[in-house]
C-alpha positions as CSV (number, residue, x, y, z in Angstrom):
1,X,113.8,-3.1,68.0
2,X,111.7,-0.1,68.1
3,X,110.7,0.8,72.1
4,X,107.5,0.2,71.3
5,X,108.1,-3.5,71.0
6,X,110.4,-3.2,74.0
7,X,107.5,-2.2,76.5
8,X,105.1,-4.4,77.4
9,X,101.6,-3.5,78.9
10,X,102.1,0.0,76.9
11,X,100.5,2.8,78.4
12,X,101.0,5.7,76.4
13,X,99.0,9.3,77.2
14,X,98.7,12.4,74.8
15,X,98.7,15.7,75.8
16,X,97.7,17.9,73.3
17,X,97.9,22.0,73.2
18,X,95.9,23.1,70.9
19,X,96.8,26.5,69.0
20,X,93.9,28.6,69.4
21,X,94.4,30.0,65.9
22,X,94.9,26.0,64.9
23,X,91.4,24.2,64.0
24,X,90.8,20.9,66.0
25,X,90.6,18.4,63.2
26,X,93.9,19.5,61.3
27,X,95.8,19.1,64.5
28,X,93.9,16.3,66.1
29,X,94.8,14.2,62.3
30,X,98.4,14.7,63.1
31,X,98.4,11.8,65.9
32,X,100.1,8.9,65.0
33,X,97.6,6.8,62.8
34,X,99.9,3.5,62.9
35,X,98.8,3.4,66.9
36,X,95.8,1.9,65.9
37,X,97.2,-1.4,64.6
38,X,99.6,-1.9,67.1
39,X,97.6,-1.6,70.2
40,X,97.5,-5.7,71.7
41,X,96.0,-6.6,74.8
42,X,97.4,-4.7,77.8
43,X,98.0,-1.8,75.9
44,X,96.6,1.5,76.5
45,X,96.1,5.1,74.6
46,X,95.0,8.1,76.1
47,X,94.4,11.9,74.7
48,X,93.5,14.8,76.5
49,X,93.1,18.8,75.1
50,X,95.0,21.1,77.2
51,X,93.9,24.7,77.4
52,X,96.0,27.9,77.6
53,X,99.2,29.1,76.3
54,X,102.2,27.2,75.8
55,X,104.3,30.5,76.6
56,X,103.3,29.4,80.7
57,X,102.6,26.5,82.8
58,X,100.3,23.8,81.5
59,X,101.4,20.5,83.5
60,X,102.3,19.8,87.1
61,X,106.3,19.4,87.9
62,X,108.3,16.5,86.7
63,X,105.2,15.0,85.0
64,X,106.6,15.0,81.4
65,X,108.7,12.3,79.8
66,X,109.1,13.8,76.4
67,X,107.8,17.4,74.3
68,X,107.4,17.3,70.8
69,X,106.7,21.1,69.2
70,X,106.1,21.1,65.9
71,X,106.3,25.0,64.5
72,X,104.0,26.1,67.3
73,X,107.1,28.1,68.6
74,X,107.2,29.9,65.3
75,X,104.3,31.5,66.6
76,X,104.5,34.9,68.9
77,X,103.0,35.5,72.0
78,X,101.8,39.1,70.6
79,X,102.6,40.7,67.7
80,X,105.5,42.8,68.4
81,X,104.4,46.1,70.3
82,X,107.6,48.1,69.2
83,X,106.0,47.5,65.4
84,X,103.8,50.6,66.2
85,X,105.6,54.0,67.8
86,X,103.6,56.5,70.5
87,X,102.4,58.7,67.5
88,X,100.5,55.3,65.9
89,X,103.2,55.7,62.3
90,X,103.7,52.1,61.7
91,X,107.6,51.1,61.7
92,X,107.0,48.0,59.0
93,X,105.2,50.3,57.0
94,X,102.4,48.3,54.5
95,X,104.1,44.8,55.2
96,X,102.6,42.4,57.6
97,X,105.8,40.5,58.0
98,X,109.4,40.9,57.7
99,X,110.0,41.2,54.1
100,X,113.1,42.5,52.1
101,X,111.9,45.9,52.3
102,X,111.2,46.2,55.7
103,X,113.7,48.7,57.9
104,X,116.4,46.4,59.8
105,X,114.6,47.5,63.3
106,X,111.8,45.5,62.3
107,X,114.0,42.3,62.5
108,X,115.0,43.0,65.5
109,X,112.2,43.9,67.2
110,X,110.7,40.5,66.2
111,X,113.7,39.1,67.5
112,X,113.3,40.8,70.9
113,X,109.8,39.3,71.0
114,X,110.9,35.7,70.4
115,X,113.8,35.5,72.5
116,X,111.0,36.9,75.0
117,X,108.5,34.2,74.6
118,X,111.1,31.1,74.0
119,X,112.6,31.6,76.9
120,X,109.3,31.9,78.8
121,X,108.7,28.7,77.0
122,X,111.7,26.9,78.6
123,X,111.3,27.9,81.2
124,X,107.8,26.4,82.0
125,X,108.9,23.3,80.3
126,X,112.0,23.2,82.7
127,X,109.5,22.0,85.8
128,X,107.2,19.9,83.6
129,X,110.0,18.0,82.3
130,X,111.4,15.2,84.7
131,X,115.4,14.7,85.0
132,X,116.6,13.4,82.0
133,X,113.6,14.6,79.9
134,X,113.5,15.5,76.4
135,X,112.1,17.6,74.1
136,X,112.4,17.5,70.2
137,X,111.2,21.1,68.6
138,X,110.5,21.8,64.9
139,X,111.4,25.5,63.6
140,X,110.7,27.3,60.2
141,X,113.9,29.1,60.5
142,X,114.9,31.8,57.9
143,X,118.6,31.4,56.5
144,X,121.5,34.0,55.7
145,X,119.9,34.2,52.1
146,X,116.4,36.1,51.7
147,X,113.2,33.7,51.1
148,X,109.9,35.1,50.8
149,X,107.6,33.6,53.2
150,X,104.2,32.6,51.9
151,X,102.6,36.0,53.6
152,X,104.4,38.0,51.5
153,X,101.8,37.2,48.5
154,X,99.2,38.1,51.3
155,X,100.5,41.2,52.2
156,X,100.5,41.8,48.5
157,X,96.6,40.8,47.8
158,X,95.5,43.3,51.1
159,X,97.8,46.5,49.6
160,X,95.5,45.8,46.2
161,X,92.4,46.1,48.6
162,X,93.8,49.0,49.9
163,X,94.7,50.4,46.5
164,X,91.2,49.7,46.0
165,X,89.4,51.4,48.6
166,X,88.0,47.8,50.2
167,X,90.2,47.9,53.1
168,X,91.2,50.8,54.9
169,X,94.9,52.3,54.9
170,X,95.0,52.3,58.6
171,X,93.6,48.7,59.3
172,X,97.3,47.4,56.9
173,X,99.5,49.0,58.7
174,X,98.4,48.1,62.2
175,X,98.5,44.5,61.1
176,X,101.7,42.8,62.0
177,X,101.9,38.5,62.2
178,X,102.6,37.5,65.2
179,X,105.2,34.8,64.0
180,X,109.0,34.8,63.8
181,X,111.2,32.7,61.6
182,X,114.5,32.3,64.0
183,X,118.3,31.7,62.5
184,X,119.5,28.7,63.9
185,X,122.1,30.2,66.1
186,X,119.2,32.8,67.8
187,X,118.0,29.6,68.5
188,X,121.1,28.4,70.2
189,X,121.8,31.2,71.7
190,X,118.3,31.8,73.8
191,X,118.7,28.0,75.1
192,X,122.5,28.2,76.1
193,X,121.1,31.7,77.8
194,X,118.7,29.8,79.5
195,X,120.7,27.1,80.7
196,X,117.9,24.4,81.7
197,X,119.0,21.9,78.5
198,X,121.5,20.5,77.2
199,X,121.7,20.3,73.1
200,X,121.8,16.6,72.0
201,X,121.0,17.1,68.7
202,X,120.9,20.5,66.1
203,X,120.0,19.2,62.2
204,X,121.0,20.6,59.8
205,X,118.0,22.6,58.0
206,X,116.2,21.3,55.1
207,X,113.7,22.1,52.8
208,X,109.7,21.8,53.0
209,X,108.0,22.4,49.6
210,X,105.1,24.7,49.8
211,X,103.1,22.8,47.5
212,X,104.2,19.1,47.7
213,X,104.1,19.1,52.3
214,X,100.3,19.5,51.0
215,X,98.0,16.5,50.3
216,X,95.5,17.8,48.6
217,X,91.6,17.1,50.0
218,X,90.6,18.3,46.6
219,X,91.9,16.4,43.6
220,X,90.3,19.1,41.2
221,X,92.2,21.5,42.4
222,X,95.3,20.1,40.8
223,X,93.0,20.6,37.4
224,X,92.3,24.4,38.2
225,X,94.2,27.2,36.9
226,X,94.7,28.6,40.1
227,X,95.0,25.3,42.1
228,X,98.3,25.3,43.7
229,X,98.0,29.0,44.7
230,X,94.5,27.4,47.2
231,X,96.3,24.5,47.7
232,X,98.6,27.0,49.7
233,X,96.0,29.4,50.8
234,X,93.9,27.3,51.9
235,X,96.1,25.8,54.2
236,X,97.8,29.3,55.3
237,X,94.2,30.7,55.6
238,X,92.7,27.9,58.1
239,X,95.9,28.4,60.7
240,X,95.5,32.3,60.5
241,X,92.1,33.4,59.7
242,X,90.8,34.1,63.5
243,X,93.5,36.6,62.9
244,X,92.4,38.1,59.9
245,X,88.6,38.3,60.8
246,X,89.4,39.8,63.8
247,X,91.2,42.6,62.5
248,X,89.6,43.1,58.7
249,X,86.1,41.4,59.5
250,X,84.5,38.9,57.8
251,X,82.8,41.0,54.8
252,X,86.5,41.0,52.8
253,X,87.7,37.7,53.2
254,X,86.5,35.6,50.5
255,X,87.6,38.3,48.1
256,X,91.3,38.2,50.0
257,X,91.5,34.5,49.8
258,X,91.0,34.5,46.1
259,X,92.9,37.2,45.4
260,X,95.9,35.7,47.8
261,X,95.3,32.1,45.9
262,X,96.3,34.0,42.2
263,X,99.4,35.5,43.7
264,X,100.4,32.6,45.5
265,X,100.5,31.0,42.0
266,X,101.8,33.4,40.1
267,X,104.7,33.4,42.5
268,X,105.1,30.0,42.3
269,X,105.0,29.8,38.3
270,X,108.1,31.5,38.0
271,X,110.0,30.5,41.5
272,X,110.2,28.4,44.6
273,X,108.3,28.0,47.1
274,X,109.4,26.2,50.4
275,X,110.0,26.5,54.1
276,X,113.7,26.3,55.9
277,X,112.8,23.6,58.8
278,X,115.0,22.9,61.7
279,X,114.6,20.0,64.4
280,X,117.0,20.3,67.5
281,X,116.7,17.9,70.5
282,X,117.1,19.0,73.8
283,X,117.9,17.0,77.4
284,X,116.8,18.8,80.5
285,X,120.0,18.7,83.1
């Protein structure tokens, strides 16, 4: 039997971060719809936004049961500061990720970053959590063998602006995501560092489609030439766009979203596109 038919009287209360980067209707659609036909009498539901960062202290101690992250953690506190030396000469020169011809220091210093903020992270979660607690955390983790990440076409479609004179040299090369796709054991290794949880569960990575994780709010697209290439933007573009309008403005970005949408699926005509996703459960001591 499923605990929800174990409990009677269920009370059951939400506590949502939201990503400041994240809008509110994607990430307030990803609550559990089936909720609504299972409430009986008794029964309860609550929801509450919580403001700040997850790399800190949201709740009071021992008031959690169970943490569920769902790639938030892929996401950086800052974009690495080591990315940029003391003379301003950018070390991940015209990328805005890590990409296969960035220098190896880039990696690291990425790495640095996120073993920075995920400890921070368990850290804070360590006195939320009561005994016993759980938390279950979803990763886009990068594997031994090199897989574009869907910026990649973006950093392509803002070095043809640049080409192009509509975006300045200088404003590409100080742009650096602030996201980091961990290997599995850099994972492991920050959390045995740590030493707050115990690892119940690791699985074993699979593979998230670009294209087909996407349900499409606009069948026509699937018509268009260019359709799978917004499909993808479009969805990459809602999560990252405070970003981008903070550090290109406003004027340029309907021209980079179409221009990212065409490479995205002229990538995608002739390879594939996906994610490497990890889940890993952890048990607070």
């Amino acid at each position: 039997m499923f605990i929800w038919k174990i409990i009677q009287n269920k009370k059951i209360q939400f506590l949502l971060k939201q990503n400041q980067s994240t809008k509110h209707k994607y990430q307030m659609s990803l609550r559990p719809q089936k909720f609504d036909g299972q409430l009986e009498r008794g029964d309860h539901r609550y929801g509450t936004r919580i403001p700040g960062s997850f790399y800190g202290r949201l709740f009071p101690n021992n008031s959690l049961h169970l943490i569920f992250s769902s790639y938030s953690l892929n996401w950086l506190s800052q974009a690495p500061k080591g990315l940029i030396s003391d003379t301003g000469v950018s070390l991940n020169k015209e990328n805005i990720f890590i990409t296969e011809t960035s220098h190896p220091s880039v990696r690291k210093v990425y790495l640095d970053q996120f073993e920075s903020d995920f400890t921070t992270f368990l850290r804070s979660r360590r006195s939320e959590l009561e005994a016993g607690g759980r938390m279950v955390l979803v990763f886009v983790v990068d594997d031994t063998i090199f897989h574009p990440c869907y910026f990649a076409p973006l950093g392509t479609a803002i070095k043809d602006m640049v080409s192009e004179g509509l975006i300045e040299e200088s404003k590409l090369e100080s742009f650096n995501m602030p996201i980091y796709k961990p290997r599995d054991e850099e994972i492991r290794l920050v959390i045995e560092r740590e030493g707050s949880f115990d690892i119940h569960q690791l699985q074993i990575t699979f593979k998230v489609d670009w294209v087909l994780s996407l349900e499409s709010e606009d069948k026509a697209l699937d018509l268009e030439k260019y359709g799978k290439g917004k499909q993808v933007a479009r969805r990459v573009i809602s999560a990252i766009e405070p970003l981008l309008v903070t550090h290109f403005g406003h004027v340029v970005m309907d021209d980079m979203f179409q221009r990212y949408s065409v490479k995205l699926t002229e990538y995608l005509e002739t390879k594939e596109g996906f994610i490497e996703t990890l889940v890993i459960c952890l048990i607070k001591k």
